[in-house]
N, C-alpha and C positions, 0 to 999 in steps of 0.2 A: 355316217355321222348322224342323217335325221333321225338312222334306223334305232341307233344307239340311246338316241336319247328318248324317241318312243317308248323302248324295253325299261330306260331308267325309268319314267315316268310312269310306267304303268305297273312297275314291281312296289314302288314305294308309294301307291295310292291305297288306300282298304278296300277290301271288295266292297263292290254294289252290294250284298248281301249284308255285310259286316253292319253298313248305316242305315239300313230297314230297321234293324233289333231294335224293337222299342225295348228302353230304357224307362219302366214307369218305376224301379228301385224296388217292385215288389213283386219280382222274379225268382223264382228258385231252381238253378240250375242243373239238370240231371245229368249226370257225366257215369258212361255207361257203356260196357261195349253194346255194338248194332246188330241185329238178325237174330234170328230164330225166339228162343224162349225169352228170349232178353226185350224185344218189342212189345208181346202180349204180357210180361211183367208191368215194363214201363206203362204201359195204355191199361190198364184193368187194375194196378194195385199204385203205382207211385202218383198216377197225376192224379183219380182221386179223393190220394192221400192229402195231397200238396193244395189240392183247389179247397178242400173241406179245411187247409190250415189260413185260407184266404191269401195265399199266392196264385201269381203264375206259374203254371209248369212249361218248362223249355228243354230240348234236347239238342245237342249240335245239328242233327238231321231232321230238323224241322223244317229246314229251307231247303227246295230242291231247285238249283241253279248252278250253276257251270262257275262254282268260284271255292277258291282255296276254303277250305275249312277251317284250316287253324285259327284265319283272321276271325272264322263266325264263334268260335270256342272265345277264343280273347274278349272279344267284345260281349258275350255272355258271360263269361265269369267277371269282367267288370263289372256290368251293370246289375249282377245278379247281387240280391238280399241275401242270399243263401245257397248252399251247393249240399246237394243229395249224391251222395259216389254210391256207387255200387262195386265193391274190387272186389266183386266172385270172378274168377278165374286167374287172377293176378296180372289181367291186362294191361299191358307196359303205356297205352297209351294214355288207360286212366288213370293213372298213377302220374302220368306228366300232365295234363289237366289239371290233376290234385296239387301237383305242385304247385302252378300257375295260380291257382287258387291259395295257398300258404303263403305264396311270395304277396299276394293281394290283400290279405291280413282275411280271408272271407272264412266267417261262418261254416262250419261244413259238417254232416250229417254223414259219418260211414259204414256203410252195408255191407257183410261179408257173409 
Protein backbone atom coordinates (compact mmCIF):
# COMPACT_ATOMS: atom_id res chain seq x y z
CA UNK A 1 0.00 0.00 0.00
CA UNK A 2 2.86 2.70 0.93
CA UNK A 3 4.48 1.28 -2.09
CA UNK A 4 1.47 2.17 -4.08
CA UNK A 5 1.03 5.35 -3.22
CA UNK A 6 4.73 6.35 -3.58
CA UNK A 7 4.51 5.30 -7.37
CA UNK A 8 0.98 7.30 -7.48
CA UNK A 9 2.76 10.31 -6.13
CA UNK A 10 5.62 10.50 -7.90
CA UNK A 11 3.89 9.60 -11.61
CA UNK A 12 1.59 12.70 -11.10
CA UNK A 13 4.28 15.25 -9.79
CA UNK A 14 6.42 17.13 -13.06
CA UNK A 15 9.72 16.39 -13.24
CA UNK A 16 12.38 18.26 -11.40
CA UNK A 17 13.53 19.19 -14.70
CA UNK A 18 9.97 20.22 -16.09
CA UNK A 19 10.13 23.42 -12.95
CA UNK A 20 13.77 24.59 -13.80
CA UNK A 21 12.45 25.87 -17.46
CA UNK A 22 12.51 29.36 -16.98
CA UNK A 23 9.40 30.74 -18.28
CA UNK A 24 10.61 34.47 -19.07
CA UNK A 25 7.63 34.18 -22.17
CA UNK A 26 10.55 35.09 -24.56
CA UNK A 27 11.56 31.60 -25.52
CA UNK A 28 11.39 30.13 -28.78
CA UNK A 29 11.11 26.60 -28.83
CA UNK A 30 13.07 24.35 -31.36
CA UNK A 31 11.33 20.99 -31.77
CA UNK A 32 13.60 18.89 -33.80
CA UNK A 33 14.88 15.45 -34.24
CA UNK A 34 18.53 14.95 -31.95
CA UNK A 35 22.08 13.76 -33.26
CA UNK A 36 24.05 13.97 -36.17
CA UNK A 37 23.56 17.03 -38.71
CA UNK A 38 20.52 17.94 -36.84
CA UNK A 39 22.71 19.28 -33.55
CA UNK A 40 25.43 21.30 -35.66
CA UNK A 41 22.09 22.82 -37.63
CA UNK A 42 20.55 23.68 -34.38
CA UNK A 43 23.87 25.16 -32.75
CA UNK A 44 25.41 27.19 -35.89
CA UNK A 45 22.27 28.32 -37.85
CA UNK A 46 18.82 28.31 -35.72
CA UNK A 47 20.01 29.57 -32.24
CA UNK A 48 21.76 32.34 -34.02
CA UNK A 49 18.94 32.94 -35.82
CA UNK A 50 16.66 33.05 -32.80
CA UNK A 51 19.06 35.09 -30.47
CA UNK A 52 19.65 37.93 -33.22
CA UNK A 53 15.42 37.86 -33.28
CA UNK A 54 15.93 38.71 -29.31
CA UNK A 55 14.61 35.29 -28.02
CA UNK A 56 15.71 32.42 -26.22
CA UNK A 57 16.58 29.45 -28.04
CA UNK A 58 15.55 26.20 -26.22
CA UNK A 59 15.64 22.66 -27.30
CA UNK A 60 14.03 19.54 -25.41
CA UNK A 61 17.63 18.23 -24.81
CA UNK A 62 18.93 21.06 -23.21
CA UNK A 63 18.49 19.60 -19.79
CA UNK A 64 20.59 16.50 -19.23
CA UNK A 65 18.93 14.69 -16.19
CA UNK A 66 17.35 11.39 -15.48
CA UNK A 67 13.53 12.74 -16.02
CA UNK A 68 10.94 12.06 -18.62
CA UNK A 69 11.19 14.34 -21.40
CA UNK A 70 7.86 14.65 -22.54
CA UNK A 71 7.03 16.56 -19.14
CA UNK A 72 10.42 19.02 -20.36
CA UNK A 73 8.72 19.44 -24.21
CA UNK A 74 5.20 20.46 -22.32
CA UNK A 75 6.52 22.80 -20.22
CA UNK A 76 8.57 24.38 -23.19
CA UNK A 77 5.93 24.60 -25.47
CA UNK A 78 3.92 26.22 -22.86
CA UNK A 79 6.04 28.64 -21.86
CA UNK A 80 7.46 29.27 -25.25
CA UNK A 81 6.67 32.86 -27.33
CA UNK A 82 7.10 30.82 -30.25
CA UNK A 83 8.06 27.34 -31.76
CA UNK A 84 10.75 26.72 -34.69
CA UNK A 85 9.84 22.92 -36.10
CA UNK A 86 12.17 21.51 -38.20
CA UNK A 87 9.94 18.32 -40.13
CA UNK A 88 12.90 17.29 -42.42
CA UNK A 89 12.58 13.79 -42.20
CA UNK A 90 8.91 13.53 -41.30
CA UNK A 91 9.87 12.66 -37.59
CA UNK A 92 6.62 11.30 -35.93
CA UNK A 93 7.73 12.62 -32.87
CA UNK A 94 7.89 16.17 -34.26
CA UNK A 95 5.09 16.14 -35.60
CA UNK A 96 3.38 15.22 -32.04
CA UNK A 97 5.24 18.34 -30.42
CA UNK A 98 3.63 20.24 -33.28
CA UNK A 99 0.65 19.09 -32.24
CA UNK A 100 1.01 19.87 -28.67
CA UNK A 101 1.80 23.16 -29.85
CA UNK A 102 -1.53 23.67 -32.24
CA UNK A 103 -3.54 22.38 -29.32
CA UNK A 104 -1.62 25.36 -27.38
CA UNK A 105 -2.86 28.07 -29.96
CA UNK A 106 1.40 28.79 -30.24
CA UNK A 107 2.98 30.70 -32.94
CA UNK A 108 4.94 28.21 -35.11
CA UNK A 109 7.65 28.80 -37.63
CA UNK A 110 7.95 25.49 -40.15
CA UNK A 111 11.16 24.10 -41.69
CA UNK A 112 11.24 21.37 -44.26
Amino acid sequence: MATEKAIEKKTTQPSQGAAMIKTSGNTCFTIMPFGGWFDEYYTSIYKPAIISAGLHPCRADDWYRPSAIVNDIWAYTKSAKLILADLTGKNPNVFYELGLAHALAKPAILIA
